[in-house]
N, C-alpha and C positions, 0 to 999 in steps of 0.2 A: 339414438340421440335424444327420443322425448322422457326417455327413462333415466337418460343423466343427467338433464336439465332438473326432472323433478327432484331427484338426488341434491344437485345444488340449493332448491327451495328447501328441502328437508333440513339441508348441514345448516342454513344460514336461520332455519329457525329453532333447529334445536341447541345448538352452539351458544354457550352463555356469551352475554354480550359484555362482561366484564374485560377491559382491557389488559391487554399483557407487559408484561416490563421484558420480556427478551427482548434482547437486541433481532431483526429480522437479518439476514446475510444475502444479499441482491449479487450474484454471480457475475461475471462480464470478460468474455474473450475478444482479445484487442491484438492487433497485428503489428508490430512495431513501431511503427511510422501514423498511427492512428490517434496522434496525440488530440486533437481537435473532441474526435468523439471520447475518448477517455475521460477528458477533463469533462465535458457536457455528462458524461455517465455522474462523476464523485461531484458534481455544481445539482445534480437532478436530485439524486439521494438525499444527499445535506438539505435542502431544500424540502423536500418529503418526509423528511426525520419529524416534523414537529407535528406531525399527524399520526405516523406510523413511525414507530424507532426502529431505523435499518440502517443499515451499513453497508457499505460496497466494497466487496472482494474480487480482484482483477489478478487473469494469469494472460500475460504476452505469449505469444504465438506466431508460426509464420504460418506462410498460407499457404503450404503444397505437405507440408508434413503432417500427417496423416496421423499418426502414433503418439505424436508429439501434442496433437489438438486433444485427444481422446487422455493422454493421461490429465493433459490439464484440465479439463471438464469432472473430472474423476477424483480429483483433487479438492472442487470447487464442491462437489457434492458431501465431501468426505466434512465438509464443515459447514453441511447443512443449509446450503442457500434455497430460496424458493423459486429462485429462477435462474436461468442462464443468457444475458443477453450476448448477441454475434453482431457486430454492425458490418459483417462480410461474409462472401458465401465462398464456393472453389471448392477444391475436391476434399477438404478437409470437413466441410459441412455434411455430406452423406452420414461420417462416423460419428458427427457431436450429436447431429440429430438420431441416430440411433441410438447414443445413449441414456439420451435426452429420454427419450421416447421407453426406453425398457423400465426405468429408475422413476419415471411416470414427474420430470420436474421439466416446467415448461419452457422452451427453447424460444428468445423472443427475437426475432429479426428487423434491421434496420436499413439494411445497407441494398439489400436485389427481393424481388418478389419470388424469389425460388420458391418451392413448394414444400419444401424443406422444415419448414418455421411452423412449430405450432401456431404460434402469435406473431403476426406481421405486419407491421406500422406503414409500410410501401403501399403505393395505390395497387388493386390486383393488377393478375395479368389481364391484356386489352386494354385497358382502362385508361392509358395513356393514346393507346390508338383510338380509342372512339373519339378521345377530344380531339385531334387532331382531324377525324371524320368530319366533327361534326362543324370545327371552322372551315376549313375548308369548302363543306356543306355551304355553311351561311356565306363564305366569302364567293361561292360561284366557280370558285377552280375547276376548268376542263379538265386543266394538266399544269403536271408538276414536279419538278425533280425533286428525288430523295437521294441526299445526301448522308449517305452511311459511315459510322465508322468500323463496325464489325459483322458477318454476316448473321452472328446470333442474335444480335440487337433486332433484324428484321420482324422477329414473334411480338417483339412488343406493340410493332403496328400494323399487325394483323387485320382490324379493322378498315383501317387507311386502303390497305392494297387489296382488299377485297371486295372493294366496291364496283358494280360495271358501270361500265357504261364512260369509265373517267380513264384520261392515259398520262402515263406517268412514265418517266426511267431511273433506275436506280443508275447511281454510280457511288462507290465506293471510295470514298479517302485515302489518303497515302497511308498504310496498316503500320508506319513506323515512327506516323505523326510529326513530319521534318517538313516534308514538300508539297501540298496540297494542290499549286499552280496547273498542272497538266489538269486536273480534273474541273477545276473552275474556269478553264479557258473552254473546255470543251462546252461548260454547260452554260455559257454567255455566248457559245458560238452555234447553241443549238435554238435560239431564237426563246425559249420558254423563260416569264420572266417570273414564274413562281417558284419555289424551295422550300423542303422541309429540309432544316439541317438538324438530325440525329447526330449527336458526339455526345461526348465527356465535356464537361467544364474546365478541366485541364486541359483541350485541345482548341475547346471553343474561342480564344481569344487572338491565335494565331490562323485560325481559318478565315473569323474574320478579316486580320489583317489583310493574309493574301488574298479573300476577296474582291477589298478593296483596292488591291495593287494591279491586277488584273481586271479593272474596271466593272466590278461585278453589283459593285454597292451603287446603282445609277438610282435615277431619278424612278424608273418604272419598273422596278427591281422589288419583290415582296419576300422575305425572309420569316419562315415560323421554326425559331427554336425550340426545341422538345427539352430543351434543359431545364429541371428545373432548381438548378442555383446561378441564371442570367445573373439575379440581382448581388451577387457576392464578387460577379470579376468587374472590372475597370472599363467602366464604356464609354469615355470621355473621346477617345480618340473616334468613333462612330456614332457620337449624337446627334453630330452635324451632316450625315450622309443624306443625302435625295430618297433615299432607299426607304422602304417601310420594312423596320426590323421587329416582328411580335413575338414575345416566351412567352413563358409560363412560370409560373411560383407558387409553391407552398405557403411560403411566409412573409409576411409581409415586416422585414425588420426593422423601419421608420414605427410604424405601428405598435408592433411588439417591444422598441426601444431594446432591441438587441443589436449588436456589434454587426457592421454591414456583412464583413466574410462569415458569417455565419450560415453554414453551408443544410443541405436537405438531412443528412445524415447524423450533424447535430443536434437538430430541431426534433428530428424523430426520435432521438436515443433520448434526449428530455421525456417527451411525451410517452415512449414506451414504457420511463420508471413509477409517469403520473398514473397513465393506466396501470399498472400494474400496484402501484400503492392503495389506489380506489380498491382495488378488490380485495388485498389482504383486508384495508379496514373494514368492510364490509363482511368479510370471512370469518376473521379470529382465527384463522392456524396457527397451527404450533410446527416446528419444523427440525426437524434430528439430524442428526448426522446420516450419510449415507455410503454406502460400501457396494461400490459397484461388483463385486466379486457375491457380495449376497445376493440371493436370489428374492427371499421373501418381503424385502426394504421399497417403499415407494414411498412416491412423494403425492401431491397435490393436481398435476396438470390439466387432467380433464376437469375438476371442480374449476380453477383458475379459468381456464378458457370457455368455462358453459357462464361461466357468470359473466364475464364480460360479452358473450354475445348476445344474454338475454336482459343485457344493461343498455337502457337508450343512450346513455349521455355517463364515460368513465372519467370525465373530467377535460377542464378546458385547457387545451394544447396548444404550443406555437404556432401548430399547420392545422387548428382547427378542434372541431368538436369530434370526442373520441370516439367512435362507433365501429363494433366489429361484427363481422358476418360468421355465419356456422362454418365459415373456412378458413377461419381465420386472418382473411385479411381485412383491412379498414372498410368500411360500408358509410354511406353518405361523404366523403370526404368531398372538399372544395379546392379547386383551384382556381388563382385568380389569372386574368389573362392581363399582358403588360403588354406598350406600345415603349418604343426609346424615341424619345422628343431629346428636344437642345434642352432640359433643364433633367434627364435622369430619364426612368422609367415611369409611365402615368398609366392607371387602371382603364382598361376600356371592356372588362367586365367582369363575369365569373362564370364556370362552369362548376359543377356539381354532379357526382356520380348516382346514375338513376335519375336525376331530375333534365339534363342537359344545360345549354347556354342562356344565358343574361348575360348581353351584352348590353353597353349604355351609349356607346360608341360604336361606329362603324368603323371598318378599314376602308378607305379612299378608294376606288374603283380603279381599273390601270386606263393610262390614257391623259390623265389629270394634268394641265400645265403648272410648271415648278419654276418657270424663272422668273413671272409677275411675282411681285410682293406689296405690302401696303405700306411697306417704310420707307417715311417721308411726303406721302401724298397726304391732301385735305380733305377731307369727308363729308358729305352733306347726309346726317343720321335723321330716320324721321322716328318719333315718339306721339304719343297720345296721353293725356292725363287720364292717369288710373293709380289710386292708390294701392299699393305704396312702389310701384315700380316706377311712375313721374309724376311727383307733384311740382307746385309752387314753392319754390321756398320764400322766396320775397320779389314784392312789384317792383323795389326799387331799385334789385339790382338788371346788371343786361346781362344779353348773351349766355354762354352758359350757366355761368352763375345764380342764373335764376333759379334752376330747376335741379331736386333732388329725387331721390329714391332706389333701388333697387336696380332697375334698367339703366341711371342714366350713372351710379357706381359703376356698373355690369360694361358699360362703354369706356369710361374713363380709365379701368383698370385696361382695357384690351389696347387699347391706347398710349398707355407707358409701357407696357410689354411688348409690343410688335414695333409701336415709334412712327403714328401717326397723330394728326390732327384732325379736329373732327369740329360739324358746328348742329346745335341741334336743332333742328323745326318740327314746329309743333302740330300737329293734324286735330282733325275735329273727331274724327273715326277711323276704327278700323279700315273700313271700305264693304262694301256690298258687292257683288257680280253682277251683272246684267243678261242673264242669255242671250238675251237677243243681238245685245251689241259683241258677245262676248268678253266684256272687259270689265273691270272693278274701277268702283270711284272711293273716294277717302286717300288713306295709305296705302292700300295693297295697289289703285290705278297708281301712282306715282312711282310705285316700285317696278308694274309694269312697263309705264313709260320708260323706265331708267330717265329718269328726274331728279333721284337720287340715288346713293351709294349703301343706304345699309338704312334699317328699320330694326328699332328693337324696342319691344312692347310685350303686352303679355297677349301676343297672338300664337293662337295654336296653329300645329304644322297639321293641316290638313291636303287634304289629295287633292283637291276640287284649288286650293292655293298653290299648289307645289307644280302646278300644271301653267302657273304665271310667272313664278318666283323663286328662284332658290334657297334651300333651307340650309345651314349648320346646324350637329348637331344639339340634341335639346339642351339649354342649360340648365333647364328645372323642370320635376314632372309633375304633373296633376291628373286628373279625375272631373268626370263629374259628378255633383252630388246635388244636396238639397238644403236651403235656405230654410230657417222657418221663425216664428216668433216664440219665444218663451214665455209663457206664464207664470207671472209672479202673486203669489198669494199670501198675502200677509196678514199676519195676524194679532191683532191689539193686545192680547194677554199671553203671548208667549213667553213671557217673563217668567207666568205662574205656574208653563207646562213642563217646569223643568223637576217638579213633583209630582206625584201621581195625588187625586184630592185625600186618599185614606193618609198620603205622608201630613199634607197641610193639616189635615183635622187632627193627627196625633202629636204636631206638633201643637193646635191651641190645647186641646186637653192638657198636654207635659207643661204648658206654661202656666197656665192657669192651679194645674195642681200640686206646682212647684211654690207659686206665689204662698197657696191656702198654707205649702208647709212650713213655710218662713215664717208666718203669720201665727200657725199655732205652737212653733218650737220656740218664737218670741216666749208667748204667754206663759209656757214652762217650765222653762230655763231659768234658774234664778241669777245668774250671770248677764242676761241680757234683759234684765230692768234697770229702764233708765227713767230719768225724770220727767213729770208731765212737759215742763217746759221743754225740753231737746227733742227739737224737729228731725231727729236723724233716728228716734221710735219706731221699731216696727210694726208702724199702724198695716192696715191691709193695704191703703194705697201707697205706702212705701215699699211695702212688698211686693206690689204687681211691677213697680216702678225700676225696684233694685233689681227683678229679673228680664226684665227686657232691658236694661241699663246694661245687664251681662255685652250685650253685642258690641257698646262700644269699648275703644280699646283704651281711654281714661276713666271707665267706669261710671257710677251716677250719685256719691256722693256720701249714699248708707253704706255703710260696712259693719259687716257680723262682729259681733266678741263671743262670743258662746262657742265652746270647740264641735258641737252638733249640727250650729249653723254655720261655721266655717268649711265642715265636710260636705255639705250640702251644697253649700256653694261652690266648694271647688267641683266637686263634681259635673254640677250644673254649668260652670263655665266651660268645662272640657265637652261637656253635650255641646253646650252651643259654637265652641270653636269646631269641631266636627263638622256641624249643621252646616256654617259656613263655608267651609272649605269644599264641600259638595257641592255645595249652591255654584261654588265661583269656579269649581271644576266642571259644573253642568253646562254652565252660563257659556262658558269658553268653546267648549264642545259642540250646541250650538251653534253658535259662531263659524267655527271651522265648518261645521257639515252643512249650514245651508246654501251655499255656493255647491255641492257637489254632490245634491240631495237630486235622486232622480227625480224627471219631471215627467209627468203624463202629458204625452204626445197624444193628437187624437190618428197617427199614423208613424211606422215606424219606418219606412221603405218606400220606393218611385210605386210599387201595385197598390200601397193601401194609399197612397197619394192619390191615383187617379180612379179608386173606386169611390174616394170623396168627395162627391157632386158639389158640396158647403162649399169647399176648399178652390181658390183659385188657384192656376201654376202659371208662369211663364219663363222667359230666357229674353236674351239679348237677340232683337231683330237683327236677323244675317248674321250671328254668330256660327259660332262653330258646334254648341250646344243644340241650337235647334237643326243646325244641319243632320246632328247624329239621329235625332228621334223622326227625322227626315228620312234617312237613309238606311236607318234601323229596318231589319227585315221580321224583327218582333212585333206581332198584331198590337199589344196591348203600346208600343212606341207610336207604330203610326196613328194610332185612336189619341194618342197624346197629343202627338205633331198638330192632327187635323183640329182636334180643340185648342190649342193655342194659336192657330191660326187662324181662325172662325170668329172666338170669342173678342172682343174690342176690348184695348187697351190693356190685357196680360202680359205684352210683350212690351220692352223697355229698350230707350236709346241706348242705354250703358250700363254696366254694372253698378255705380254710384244711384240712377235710379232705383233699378230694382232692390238695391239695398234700404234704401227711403221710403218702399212700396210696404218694404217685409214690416218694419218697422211702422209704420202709417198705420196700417189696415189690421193689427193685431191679433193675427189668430188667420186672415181673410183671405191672406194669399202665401203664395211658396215660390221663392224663387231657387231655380233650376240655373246653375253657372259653375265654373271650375273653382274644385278642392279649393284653391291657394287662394282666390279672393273670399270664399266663405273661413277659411281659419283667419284673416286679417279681419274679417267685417266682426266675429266673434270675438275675436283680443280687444276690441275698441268698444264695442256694443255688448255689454252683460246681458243683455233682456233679446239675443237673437243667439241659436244656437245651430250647430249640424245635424241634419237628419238622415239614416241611415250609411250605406259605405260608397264605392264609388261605382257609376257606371259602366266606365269603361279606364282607361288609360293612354294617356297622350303627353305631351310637350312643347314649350314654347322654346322657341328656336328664334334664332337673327335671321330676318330672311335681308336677302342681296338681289339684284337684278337677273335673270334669268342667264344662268351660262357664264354666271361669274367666277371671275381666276382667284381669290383672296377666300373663297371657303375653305382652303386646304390652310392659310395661316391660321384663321377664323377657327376652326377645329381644334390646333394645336395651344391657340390662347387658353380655349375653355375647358381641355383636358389638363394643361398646367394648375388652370384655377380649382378643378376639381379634384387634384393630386395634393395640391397642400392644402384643401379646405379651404379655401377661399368663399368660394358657394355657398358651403355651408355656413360659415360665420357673415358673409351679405345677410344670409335668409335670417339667421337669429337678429340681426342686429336690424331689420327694418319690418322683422312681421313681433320678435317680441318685445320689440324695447319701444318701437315708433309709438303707441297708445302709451306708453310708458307703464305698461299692466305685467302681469303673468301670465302664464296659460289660465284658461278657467280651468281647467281640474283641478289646479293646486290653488286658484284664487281664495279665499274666505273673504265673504262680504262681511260688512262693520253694522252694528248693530244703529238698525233704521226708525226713523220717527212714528212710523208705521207699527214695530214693535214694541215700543215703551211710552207711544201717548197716553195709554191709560193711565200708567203707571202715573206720569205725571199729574195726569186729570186729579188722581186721587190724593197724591200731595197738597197740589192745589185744595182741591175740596176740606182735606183737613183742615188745611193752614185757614182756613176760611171760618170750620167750626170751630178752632182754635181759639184765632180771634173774638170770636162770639161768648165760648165761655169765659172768656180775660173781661171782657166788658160787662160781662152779667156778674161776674166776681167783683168789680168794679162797685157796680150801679146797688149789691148787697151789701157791699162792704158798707158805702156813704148812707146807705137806708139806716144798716144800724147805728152808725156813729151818730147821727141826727137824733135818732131815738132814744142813744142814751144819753146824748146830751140835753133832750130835753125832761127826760126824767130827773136829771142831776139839776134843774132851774124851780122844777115842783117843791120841792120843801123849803126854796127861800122865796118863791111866793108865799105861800101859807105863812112860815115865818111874820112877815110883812102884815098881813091880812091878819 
């Protein structure tokens, strides 16, 4: 294998890279009824034509004829394709792939993970059972029935049933897919209230049914579909079940803005033309005809398949980013994990092969009560002023109206979608703990007391809170990081830095010995004499005059007649339109880059932070921040901890202070608080920035009185909001638009008084010896006129006398 790979480095550099005009001929064995993936095969092609020029050549087939798959593979070869796609496998796959495999042209698979497939776009084998392991894993399941539809289907979750320690029973489905009832009575009569339901997507929506006929879809009833085309059947009739029903998907078709029944089989027969196009371009083969009856004829396939395993990224697909392994099947693929809520499918995470689960949501615990609800009752919500999650909006109005921001959107919205009323009060704080008393005062006491109904603030869910209060899960996540001041250094003549001093000095030289040549091609030219009287002579000071006059775009009054001064001049004006256009291209650039111009930190990270003695740091007293460097089991955190706790006055009522602190003390102190209030305090404040990456990771969550019934609706609000982006357009709409700014990376600051005082200084000052010469011109002017008028009175004196 490392001898083919380097073979494939060899072809792809010795291979001229001039493009080809053959048509390429892309193969594809389809079984009669296969109309879906066909049409995705000739939609995938056409589509890759304007990269790679290919064409798709298709022979129909059934699936048990043998002789009949092999001549038409045989067929496809005979005009030269470079590949063969199959989106189904059966006993007719052994032969294709053997002659796939003799004829050396790569066999690419879509439809089962057979072993069959040179190139295989299916997740490997296991690969569906570990994810199924590994929720499972996360959700706690002792035990749990698997519901089967074929006993061969069993290897695929290999994983699953191999774990000890966990008990489970299989039962098998009606094998004729009519009656399912017997076997979902048994397994609601067998007390277990978990399920993996393995099937087909063609069976899956009548299983459901009868499960739900047979009382199977209850309240404490947990469903993991293994299917992954859930989101292509009709769940309308099970969206409203008590039951928690999770799949799986490949693709995300809202996302992709593909047709909803767009099924796993489609999505991959796309993808396997994209990879598959990636590597001819990359290649440059040429591709013949082939005659399966010759012996000495091959094609391409092991270059085709060494290159795409030793390609990170063959191009981006419906079902993800393309990566294949030396076994040909997909390598890193994702899938994402779905919950069925009353409004569709909503994301509650991802998995990822080799990496495992990210999830953002949990599944509900069993036990959980489902008949309370919040619709229709009144709420008493607590908040805190913190921008931009609850501000003032105005004193003068009342009740809710007063108050805006992010949290009290975040309430309002859960509010019209669940079909309560709510009123909001305002806290002074968080709340603190007390050990001694046990209890918290602020908000978090109030929420203890159950005083009120719901709190939503930018309070992080921690252990030491979650131990008073119930949390939903996160609606936003953060970090902690570091606060710091920016240094701005400005500079009086940056105007002048936009040349280097050798350009400015070759610019006075070229003026200066531009003027001298106007001046002596005057004197030589016998075309350009003109009268002593006509002020428009090319004296020298006309000449220095008419070429700095170049700059403006009405000129300065002298103009050449001489066709030697006229070339010179043009010339000279095309220098100086040049000159210019640099300058105002400099100037701009400038502009743009000092907003995004690195700045010298005196520390890049929390270690070079607290080896700077200079430096002060603090956090929000009885936050959640100082708890971590609290409870952090890192030496260099607790030496943290115990110096902000030591030190007087480092630590701040709220984050509104320590942002006043950062900015105050310039340079003097660092404040230590969550990601999400340092990107707002940055969007508003140009002169404070972020230092370093995050601490750790966490989330603020709604918390509710301990052992409350409404976090199961409370979940489902903030998964709908997070399914159509709701979340995410809160978050743009109150962290980037509230300063009414941009991000700072894309910011350009405007050009400041700090940068072109001088500049002005010097205008000034001209305009100053300006004046001075006009006045001295003046005061010689009336000298001589005085002078000669009294010479012109001397000879009629005399006269007289």
């Amino acid at each position: 294998m490392p001898s083919q790979k380097l073979a494939v480095l060899l072809l792809c550099a010795v291979l001229p890279s001039i493009s080809y005009t053959d048509t390429i001929k892309i193969g594809g064995l389809f079984l009669p009824d296969a109309y879906e993936e066909e049409n995705m095969f000739r939609q995938a092609v056409d589509k890759m034509a304007s990269s790679v020029q290919m064409e798709a050549v298709m022979e129909t087939v059934t699936s048990h004829d043998s002789l009949q798959a092999s001549q038409a593979v045989c067929r496809l070869m005979a005009q030269g394709v470079a590949a063969v796609f199959m989106p189904h496998s059966g006993p007719t796959l052994p032969h294709v792939s053997s002659v796939c495999e003799s004829m050396q042209v790569p066999l690419v698979g879509t439809g089962s993970d057979d072993p069959g497939f040179l190139i295989n776009l299916r997740l490997p084998p296991g690969a569906l059972g570990q994810l199924c392991e590994d929720l499972v894993a996360e959700w706690q399941w002792r035990d749990f029935t698997l519901l089967y539809e074929r006993p061969e289907d069993l290897a695929h979750l290999a994983p699953l049933l191999q774990t000890p320690g966990r008990r489970f029973t299989l039962r098998q489905l009606d094998p004729l897919g009519v009656d399912h009832r017997t076997v979902l009575r048994a397994t609601r009569r067998s007390g277990r209230l978990n399920a993996v339901l393995h099937c087909s997507a063609e069976k899956l929506p009548r299983v459901l049914l009868q499960a739900q006929q047979v009382g199977l879809l209850t309240g404490d009833q947990k469903f993991l579909v293994t299917s992954l085309d859930l989101q292509t059947l009709d769940l309308e009739p099970f969206q409203h079940a008590d039951s928690s029903i999770v799949g799986l998907r490949m693709v995300d078709n809202l996302k992709q803005k593909m047709p909803r029944n767009l099924t796993i089989g489609a999505a991959l027969m796309h993808d396997g033309v994209v990879a598959l196009a990636h590597a001819l371009q990359q290649l440059d083969l040429e591709f013949d005809a082939l005659d399966c009856d010759a012996d000495n004829e091959t094609g391409y396939a092991d270059f085709i398949a060494d290159f795409l395993n030793t390609t990170a990224d063959a191009g981006p697909g419906l079902t993800g980013t393309l990566q294949f392994g030396e076994d040909g099947y997909r390598a890193g693929a994702q899938v994402q994990v779905v919950k069925l809520l009353e409004g569709g499918l909503a994301p509650l995470g991802t998995w990822r092969q080799g990496a495992g689960l990210n999830l953002s949501f949990p599944l509900e615990p069993i036990g959980e009560t489902h008949n309370d609800t919040l619709r229709g009752r009144h709420l008493t919500v607590l908040t805190v002023l913190s921008a931009p999650y609850c501000m003032i909006k105005s004193a003068s109005l009342e009740g809710n109206d007063r108050y805006e921001g992010f949290a009290v959107e975040l309430v309002d919205k859960l509010a019209k979608m669940i079909g309560f009323t709510y009123e909001l009060r305002l806290m002074s704080h968080h709340g603190l703990f007390d050990p001694q008393t046990n209890r918290w005062t602020g908000m978090m006491g109030e929420m203890q007391a159950k005083r009120a109904d719901m709190a939503v603030a930018d309070m992080t869910i921690t252990s030491e809170r979650y131990s008073a209060v119930t949390f939903t899960t996160p609606f936003i996540n953060t970090g902690i990081s570091i606060l710091y001041y920016r240094p701005r250094i400005h500079n009086a003549f940056s105007f002048l830095t936009l040349f280097r001093w050798q350009v400015w000095l070759a610019i006075a030289v070229s003026y200066v010995g531009v003027s001298l040549a106007f001046y002596v091609l005057a004197r030589l030219s016998p075309f350009e004499r003109r009268s002593p009287q006509d002020d428009t002579e090319f004296t020298l000071l006309n000449s220095l005059w008419f070429a700095v006059g170049s700059l403006r775009p009405l000129g300065c009054g002298v103009m050449p007649r001489a066709l030697s001064m006229r070339v010179l001049a043009l010339v000279w004006w095309h220098f100086v339109a040049l000159l210019v256009a640099s300058y105002v291209a400099g100037l701009v650039a400038l502009l743009l880059s000092s907003a995004s111009k690195a700045v010298d930190l005196p520390f890049s990270n929390v270690m070079e932070l607290h080896q700077k003695t200079s430096i002060k740091y603090g956090g929000v007293r009885g936050g959640s921040t100082v708890q971590f460097f609290r409870d952090s089991q890192d030496y260099a955190y607790q030496q943290m901890f115990t110096a902000m706790t030591t030190q007087r006055g480092v630590l701040t009522a709220s984050i509104a202070e320590g942002v006043d602190r950062v900015r105050a003390e310039r340079g003097g102190y660092a404040f230590l608080t969550d990601s999400l209030s340092i990107e707002y305090a940055v969007m508003c404040e140009p002169d404070l920035v972020q230092v370093g990456g995050l601490l750790d990771y966490k989330g603020y969550g709604i918390a509710l009185p301990l052992g409350s019934r409404y976090r199961k609706e409370l979940d489902g609000g903030l998964l709908r909001l997070k399914a159509t982006g709701e979340l995410l357009t809160m978050k743009t709409r109150w962290w980037l638009d509230a300063c009414g700014t941009v991000p700072p990376d894309i910011r350009a600051e405007g050009l400041q008084w700090a940068n072109v005082c001088c500049a002005f200084l010097m205008l000034a000052v001209v305009s100053v010896v300006a004046l001075a010469i006009a006045y001295w011109e003046r005061m010689r002017t009336s000298l001589e006129d005085d002078k000669s008028e009294k010479n012109d009175k001397m000879p009629e004196s005399s006269t007289a006398l």
